[in-house]
C-alpha positions as CSV (number, residue, x, y, z in Angstrom):
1,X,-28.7,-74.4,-135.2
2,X,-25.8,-75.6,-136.8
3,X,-23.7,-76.6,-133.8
4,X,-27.1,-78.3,-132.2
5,X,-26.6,-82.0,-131.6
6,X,-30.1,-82.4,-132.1
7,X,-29.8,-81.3,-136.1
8,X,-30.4,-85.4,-137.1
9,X,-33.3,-85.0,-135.9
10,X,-34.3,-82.3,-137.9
11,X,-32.5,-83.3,-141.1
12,X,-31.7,-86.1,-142.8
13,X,-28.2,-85.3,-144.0
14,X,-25.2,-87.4,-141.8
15,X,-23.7,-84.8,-139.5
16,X,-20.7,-87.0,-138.2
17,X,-18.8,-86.9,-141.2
18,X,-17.3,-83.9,-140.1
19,X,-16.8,-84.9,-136.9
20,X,-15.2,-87.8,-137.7
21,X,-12.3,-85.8,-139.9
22,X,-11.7,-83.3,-137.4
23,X,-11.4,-86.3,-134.7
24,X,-8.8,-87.9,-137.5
25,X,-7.1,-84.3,-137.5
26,X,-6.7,-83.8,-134.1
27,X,-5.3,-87.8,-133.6
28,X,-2.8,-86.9,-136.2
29,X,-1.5,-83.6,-134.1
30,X,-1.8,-85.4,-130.6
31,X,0.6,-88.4,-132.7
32,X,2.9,-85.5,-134.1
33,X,2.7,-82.9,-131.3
34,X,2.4,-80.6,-134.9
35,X,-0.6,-79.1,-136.5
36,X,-2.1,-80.2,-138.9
37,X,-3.2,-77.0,-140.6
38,X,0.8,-74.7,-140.5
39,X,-0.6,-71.8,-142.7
40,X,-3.7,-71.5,-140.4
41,X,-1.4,-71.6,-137.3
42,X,1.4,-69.2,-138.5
43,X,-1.7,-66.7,-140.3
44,X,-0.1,-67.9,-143.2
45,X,3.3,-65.9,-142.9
46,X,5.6,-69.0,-144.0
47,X,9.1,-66.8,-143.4
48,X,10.0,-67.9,-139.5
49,X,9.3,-71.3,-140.4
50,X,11.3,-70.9,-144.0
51,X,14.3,-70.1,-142.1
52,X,14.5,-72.7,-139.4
53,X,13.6,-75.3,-142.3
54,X,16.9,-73.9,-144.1
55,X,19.0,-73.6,-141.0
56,X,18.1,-77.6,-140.3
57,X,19.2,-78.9,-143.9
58,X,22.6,-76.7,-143.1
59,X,23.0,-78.8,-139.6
60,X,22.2,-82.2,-141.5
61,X,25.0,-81.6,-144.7
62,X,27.5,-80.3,-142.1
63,X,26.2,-83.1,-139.6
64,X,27.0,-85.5,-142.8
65,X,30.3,-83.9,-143.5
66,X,31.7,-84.3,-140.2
67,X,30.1,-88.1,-139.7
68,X,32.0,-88.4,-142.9
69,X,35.6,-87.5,-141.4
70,X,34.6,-89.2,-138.2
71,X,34.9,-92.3,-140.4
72,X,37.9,-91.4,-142.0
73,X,40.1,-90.4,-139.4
74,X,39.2,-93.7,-137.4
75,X,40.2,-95.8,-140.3
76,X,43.7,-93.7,-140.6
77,X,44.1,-94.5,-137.1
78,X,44.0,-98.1,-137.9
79,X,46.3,-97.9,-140.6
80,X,48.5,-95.8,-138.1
81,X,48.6,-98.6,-135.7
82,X,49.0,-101.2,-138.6
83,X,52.2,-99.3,-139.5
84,X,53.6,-100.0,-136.3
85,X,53.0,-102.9,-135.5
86,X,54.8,-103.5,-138.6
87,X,57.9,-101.9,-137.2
88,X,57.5,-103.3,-134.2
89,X,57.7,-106.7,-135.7
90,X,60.9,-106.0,-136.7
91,X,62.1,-104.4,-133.4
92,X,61.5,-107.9,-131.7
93,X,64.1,-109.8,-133.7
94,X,66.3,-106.5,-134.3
95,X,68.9,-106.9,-131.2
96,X,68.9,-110.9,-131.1
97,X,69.6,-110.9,-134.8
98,X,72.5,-108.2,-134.3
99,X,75.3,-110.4,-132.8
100,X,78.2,-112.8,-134.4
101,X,76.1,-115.9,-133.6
102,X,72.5,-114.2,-134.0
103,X,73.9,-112.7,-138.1
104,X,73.3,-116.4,-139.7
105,X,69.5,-115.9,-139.0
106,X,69.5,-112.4,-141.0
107,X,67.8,-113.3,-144.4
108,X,64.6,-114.3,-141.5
109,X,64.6,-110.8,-140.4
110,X,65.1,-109.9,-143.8
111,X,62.0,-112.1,-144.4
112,X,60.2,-110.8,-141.7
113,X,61.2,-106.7,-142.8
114,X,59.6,-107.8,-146.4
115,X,56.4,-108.4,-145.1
116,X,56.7,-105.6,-143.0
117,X,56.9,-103.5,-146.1
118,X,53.7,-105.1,-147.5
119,X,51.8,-104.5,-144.7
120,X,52.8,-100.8,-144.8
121,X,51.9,-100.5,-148.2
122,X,48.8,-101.9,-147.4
123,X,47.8,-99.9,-145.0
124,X,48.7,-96.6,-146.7
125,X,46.7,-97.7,-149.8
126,X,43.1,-97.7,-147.5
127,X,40.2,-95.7,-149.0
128,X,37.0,-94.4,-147.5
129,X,34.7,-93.7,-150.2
130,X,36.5,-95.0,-153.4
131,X,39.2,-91.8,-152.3
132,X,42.6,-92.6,-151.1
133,X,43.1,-91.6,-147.3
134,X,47.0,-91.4,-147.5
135,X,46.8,-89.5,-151.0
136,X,44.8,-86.7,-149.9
137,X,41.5,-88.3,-151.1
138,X,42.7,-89.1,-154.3
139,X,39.9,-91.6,-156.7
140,X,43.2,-92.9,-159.1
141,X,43.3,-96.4,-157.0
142,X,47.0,-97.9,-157.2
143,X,48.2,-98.1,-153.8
144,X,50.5,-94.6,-153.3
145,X,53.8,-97.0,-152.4
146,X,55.2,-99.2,-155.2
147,X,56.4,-101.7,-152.8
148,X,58.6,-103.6,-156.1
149,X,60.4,-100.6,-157.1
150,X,61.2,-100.0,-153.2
151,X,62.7,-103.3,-152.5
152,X,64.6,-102.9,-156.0
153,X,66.0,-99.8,-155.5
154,X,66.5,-100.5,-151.9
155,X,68.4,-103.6,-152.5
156,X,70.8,-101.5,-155.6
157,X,71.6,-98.9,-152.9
158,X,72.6,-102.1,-149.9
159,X,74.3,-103.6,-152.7
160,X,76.6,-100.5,-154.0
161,X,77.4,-99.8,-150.4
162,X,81.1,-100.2,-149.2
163,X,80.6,-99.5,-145.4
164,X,77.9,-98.8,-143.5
165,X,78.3,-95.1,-143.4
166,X,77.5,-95.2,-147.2
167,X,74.6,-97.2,-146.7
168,X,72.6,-95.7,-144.4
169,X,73.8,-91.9,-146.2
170,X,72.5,-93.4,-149.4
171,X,68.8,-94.6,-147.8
172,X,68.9,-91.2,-146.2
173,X,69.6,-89.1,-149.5
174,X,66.8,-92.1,-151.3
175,X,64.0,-91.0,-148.4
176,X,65.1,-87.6,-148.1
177,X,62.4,-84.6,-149.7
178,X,63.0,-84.4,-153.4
179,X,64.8,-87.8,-153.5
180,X,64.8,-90.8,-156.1
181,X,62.0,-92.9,-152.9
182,X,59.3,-89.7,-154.5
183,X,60.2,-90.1,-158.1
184,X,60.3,-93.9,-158.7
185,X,58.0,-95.8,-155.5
186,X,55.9,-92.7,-154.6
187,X,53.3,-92.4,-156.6
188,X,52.0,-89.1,-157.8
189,X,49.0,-87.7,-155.7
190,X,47.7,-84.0,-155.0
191,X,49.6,-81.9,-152.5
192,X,46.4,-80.5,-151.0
193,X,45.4,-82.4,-148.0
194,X,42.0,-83.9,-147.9
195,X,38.8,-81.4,-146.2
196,X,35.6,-81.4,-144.9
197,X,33.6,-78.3,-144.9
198,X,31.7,-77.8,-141.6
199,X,29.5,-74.5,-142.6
200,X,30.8,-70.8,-141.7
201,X,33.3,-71.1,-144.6
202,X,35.3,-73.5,-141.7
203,X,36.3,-76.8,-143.1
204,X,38.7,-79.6,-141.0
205,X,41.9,-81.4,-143.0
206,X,43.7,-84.2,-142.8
207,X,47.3,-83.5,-142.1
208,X,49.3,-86.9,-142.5
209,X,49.7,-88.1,-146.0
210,X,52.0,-91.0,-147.4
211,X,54.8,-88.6,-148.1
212,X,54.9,-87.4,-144.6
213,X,58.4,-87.6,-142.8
214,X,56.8,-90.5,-140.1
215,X,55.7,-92.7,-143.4
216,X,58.9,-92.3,-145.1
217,X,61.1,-93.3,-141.6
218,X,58.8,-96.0,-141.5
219,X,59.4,-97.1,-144.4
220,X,62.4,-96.6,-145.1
221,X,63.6,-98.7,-141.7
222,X,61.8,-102.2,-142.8
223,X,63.5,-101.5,-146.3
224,X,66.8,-101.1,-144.9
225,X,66.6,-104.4,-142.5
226,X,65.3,-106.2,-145.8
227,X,68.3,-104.9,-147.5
228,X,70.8,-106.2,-145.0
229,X,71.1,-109.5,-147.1
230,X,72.3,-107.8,-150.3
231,X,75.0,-105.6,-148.4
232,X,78.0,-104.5,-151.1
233,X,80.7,-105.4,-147.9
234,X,81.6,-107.8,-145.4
235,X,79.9,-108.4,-142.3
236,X,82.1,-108.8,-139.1
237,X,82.3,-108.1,-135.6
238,X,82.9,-104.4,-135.3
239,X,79.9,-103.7,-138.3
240,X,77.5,-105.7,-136.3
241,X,78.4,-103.6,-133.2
242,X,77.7,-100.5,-135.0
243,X,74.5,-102.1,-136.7
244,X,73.2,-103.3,-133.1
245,X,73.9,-99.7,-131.8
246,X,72.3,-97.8,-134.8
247,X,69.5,-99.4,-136.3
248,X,67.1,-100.1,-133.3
249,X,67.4,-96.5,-132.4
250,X,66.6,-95.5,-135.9
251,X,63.6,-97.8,-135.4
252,X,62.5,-96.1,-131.9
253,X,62.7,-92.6,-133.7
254,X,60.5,-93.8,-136.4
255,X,58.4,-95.4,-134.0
256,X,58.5,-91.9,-131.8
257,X,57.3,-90.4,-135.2
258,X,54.7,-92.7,-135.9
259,X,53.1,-91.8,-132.4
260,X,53.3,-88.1,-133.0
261,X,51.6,-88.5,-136.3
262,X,49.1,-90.5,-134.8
263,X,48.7,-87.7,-132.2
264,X,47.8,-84.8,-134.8
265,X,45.2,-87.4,-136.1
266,X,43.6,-87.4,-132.6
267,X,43.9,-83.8,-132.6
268,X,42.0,-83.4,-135.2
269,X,39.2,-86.4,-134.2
270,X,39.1,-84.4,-130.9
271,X,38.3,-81.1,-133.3
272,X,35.9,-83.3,-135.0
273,X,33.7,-84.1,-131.9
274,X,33.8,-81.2,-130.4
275,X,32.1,-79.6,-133.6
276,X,29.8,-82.8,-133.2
277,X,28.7,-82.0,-129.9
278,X,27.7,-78.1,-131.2
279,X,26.2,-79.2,-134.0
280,X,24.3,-81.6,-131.7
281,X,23.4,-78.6,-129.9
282,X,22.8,-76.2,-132.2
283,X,20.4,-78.9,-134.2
284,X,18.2,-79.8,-130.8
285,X,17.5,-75.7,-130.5
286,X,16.5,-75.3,-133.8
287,X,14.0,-78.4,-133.4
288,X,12.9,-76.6,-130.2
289,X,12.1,-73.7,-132.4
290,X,10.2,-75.7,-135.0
291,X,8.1,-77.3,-132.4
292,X,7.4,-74.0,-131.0
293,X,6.5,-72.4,-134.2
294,X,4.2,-75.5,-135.7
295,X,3.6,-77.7,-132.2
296,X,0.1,-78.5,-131.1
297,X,-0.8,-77.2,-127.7
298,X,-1.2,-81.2,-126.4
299,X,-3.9,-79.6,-123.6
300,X,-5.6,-77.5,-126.0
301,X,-5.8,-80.6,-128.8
302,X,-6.4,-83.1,-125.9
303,X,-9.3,-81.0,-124.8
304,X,-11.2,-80.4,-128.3
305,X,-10.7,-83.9,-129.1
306,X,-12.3,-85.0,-126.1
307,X,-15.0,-82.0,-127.0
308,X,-15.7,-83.7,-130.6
309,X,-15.6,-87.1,-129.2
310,X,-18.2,-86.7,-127.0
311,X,-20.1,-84.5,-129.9
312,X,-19.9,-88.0,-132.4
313,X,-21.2,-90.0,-129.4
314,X,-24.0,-87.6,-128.9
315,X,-24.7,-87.6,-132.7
316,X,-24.7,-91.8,-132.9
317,X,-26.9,-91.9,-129.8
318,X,-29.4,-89.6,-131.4
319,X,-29.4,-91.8,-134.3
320,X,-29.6,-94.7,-133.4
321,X,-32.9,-93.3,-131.1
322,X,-34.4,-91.8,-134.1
323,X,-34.3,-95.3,-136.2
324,X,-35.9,-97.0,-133.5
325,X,-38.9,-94.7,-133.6
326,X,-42.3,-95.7,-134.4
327,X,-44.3,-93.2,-136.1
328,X,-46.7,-92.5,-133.7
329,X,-43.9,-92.3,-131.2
330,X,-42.3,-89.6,-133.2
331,X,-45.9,-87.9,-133.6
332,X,-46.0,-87.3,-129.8
């Protein structure tokens, strides 16, 4: 008698409350495709499900980590590009500039290689995350190039030159590993690149810093043009000859170097997205595996909804019969 629809009629106690919550339960799981009750589903043996649930908060913190150095390499990129435009800049007006008539406009270039300096700078002091990207995720701050003590010591070395064989051997032994460009403009930043742990004791680096060889060129070009003013020895024809035929091919090797640089950087974004995609993968089987351990059969729920709808219409059509009974009606 306990299942009979007709047990209003024999009872005064409201028999559609519990209808009514088991209709609420069974909504939820259609809503969810989940049930609503996990221990009853998995006969209360928690383990399967403990270890999907586990595997899932691994996929989201490596999911996080890799995001993380999605962002990063696509801002290094920019900066990348913004250092060379900034040599390009100078490239322009490098040749014109060059030649007997073309010398009197040097202290523009000169001008124009300042700001390129800046912007350099600039660019290798970005951060992501309060952490330095060209100081291997250094939190100090200071931008890793003091571009004042470059332009000062630049300048000393243009200035003490007596031909220009000294002057570009002295930028050369300034730039070169373990020169004064590392002691007195480079500031100070850990040696270790910058990495982002992607689970299985795997983790992806960043391999271009503001020491690297395709920085210093860089570098080292704009603050040789800027120099070109304070030079320690005459100017004439045959030393702007040999300046026209060595200093925009220094500029398309640093250039060349920039672009390789940039290259490794895509090498490693490529790295990045294909462990995106796996992770993608790997995070949409696990799901799968969830919904298979805790999912709601949609024909089975469908069908006992339906079941218990019908049984809470039955029960308030009963109901409302009974109250309209007369007494001698319900003596009959």
């Amino acid at each position: 008698m306990t299942n009979n629809t007709l047990l209003p009629l024999l009872t005064g106690r409201d028999q559609s409350g519990a209808s009514r919550a088991r209709i609420e339960t069974l909504t939820q799981e259609m809503g969810t495709g989940r049930v609503a009750d996990a221990g009853r589903a998995l006969s209360s043996d928690f383990s399967a499900l403990s270890q999907i649930s586990h595997a899932l908060r691994t996929t989201e913190a490596r999911a996080a980590s890799l995001n993380n150095a999605a962002i990063w390499l696509d801002v290094m990129q920019g900066s990348m590009e913004r250092i060379e435009q900034a040599g390009a800049q100078i490239g322009e007006k490098l040749v014109s500039t060059l030649t007997a008539s073309g010398y009197l406009s040097v202290d523009n270039l000169a001008v124009t290689a300042e700001g390129a300096m800046e912007d350099i700078a600039s660019a290798l002091g970005r951060t992501h995350d309060g952490r330095g990207l060209f100081t291997n995720g250094d939190p100090a701050g200071p931008a890793p190039v003091d571009i004042d003590a470059l332009s000062a010591d630049t300048k000393a070395l243009a200035a003490g030159a007596t031909d220009i064989a000294s002057l570009l051997a002295a930028f050369d032994g300034y730039f070169a590993d373990g020169g004064a460009f590392e002691t007195n403009a480079l500031r100070a930043f850990p040696a270790d690149p910058v990495q982002f742990p992607i689970g299985g004791g795997e983790a992806i680096g960043v391999p271009v810093s503001a020491g690297d060889r395709s920085v210093r060129d860089a570098l080292k070009e704009a603050a040789l043009v800027a120099a070109l003013p304070d030079l320690g020895f005459p100017v004439g024809n045959a030393e702007l000859s040999e300046l026209a035929a060595i200093l925009p091919a220094r500029a398309a090797t640093a250039s060349s170097n920039l672009t390789t640089s940039r290259a490794v950087i895509g090498t490693v974004e490529e790295r990045v997205d294909h462990a995106r995609q796996n992770l993608d993968e790997e995070r949409s089987k696990l799901e799968t595996r969830k919904s298979d351990t805790i999912g709601a059969d949609p024909y089975d729920t469908a069908t006992r909804l339906q079941n218990e709808m019908t049984r809470l219409e039955t029960l308030y059509a009963i109901t409302a019969r009974k109250s309209r009974l007369r007494l001698t009606d319900y003596l009959r």
